[in-house]
C-alpha atoms as one frame of an Amber mdcrd trajectory, in Angstrom:
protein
 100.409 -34.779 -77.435 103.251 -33.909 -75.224 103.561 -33.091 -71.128 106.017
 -31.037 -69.754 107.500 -31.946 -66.989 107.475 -29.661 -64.336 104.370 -28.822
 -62.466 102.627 -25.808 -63.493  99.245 -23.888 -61.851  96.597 -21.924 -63.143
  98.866 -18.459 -62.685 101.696 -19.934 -64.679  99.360 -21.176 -67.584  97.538
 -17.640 -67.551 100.935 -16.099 -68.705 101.564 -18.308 -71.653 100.781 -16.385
 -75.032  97.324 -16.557 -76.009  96.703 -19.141 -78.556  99.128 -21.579 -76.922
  98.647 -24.783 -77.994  98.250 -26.508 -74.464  95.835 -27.604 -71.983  96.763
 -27.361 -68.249  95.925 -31.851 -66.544  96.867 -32.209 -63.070  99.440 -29.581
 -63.360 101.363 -30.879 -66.118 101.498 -28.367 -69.324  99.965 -30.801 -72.363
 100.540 -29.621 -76.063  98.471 -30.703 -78.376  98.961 -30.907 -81.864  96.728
 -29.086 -84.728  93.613 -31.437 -85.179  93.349 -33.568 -88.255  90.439 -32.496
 -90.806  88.024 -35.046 -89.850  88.117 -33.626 -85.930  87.618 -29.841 -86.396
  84.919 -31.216 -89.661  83.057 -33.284 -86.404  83.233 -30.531 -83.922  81.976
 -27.895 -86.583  78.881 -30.181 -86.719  78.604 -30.650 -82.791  78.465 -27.411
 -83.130  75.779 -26.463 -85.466  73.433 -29.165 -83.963  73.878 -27.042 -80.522
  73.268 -23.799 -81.936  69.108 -24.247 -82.826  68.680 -25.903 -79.041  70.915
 -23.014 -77.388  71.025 -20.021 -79.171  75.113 -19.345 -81.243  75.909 -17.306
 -78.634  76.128 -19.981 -75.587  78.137 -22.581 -78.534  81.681 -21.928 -78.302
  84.223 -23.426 -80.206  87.914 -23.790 -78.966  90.430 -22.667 -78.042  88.791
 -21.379 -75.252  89.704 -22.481 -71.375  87.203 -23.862 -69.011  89.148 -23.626
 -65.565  88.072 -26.483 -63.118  90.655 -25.755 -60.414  94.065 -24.356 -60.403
  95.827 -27.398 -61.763  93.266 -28.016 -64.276  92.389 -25.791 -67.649  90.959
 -28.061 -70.253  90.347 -26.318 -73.978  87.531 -28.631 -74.863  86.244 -28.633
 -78.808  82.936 -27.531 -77.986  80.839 -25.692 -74.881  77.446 -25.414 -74.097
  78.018 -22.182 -71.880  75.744 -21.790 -68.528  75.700 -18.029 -68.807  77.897
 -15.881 -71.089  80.718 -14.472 -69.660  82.484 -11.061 -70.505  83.849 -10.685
 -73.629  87.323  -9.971 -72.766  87.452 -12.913 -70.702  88.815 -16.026 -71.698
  87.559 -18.406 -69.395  83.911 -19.079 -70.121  83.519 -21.148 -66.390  82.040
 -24.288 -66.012  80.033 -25.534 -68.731  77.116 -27.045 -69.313  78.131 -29.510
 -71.485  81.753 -29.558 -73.264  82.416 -32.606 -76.391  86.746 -32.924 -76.493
């Protein structure tokens, strides 16, 4: 993981490309890395014990941003959506429930 170093908000995160590798913490830009096997192996089961207690459509798997404020966009692994947004939107809103 690395953190750029100049302070970024919500707008300037909005106009990175989509499928940017970064999550927006306090207003610093953090890369992350591709996950190893083992993580995106765990999350795929986080995600199919979710999906008989909440229906596949409210289980979403990342990237996908869950905007707090507008110095905070986390990508969590999985989310446990409260009601299902748009589907041209990419901010599902505040969760549920979200396993990084």
């Amino acid at each position: 993981m690395s953190t750029m170093s100049a302070t970024f908000t919500r707008r300037e995160y909005d106009l990175l490309p989509e499928g940017f590798p970064a999550q927006l913490i306090q207003g610093s830009l953090v890369r992350d890395p591709a996950p190893t096997y083992g993580h995106q192996r765990l999350a795929g089961r986080v995600r199919d014990a979710l999906v008989p207690l909440v229906g596949s459509d409210f289980v979403v798997m990342s990237p996908t941003d869950v905007v707090l404020d507008d110095l905070n966009v986390f990508q969590p692994d999985v989310v446990v959506l409260r009601k299902l947004p748009p589907l041209e939107q990419s901010d599902v809103g505040i969760p549920r429930v979200a396993f990084e």
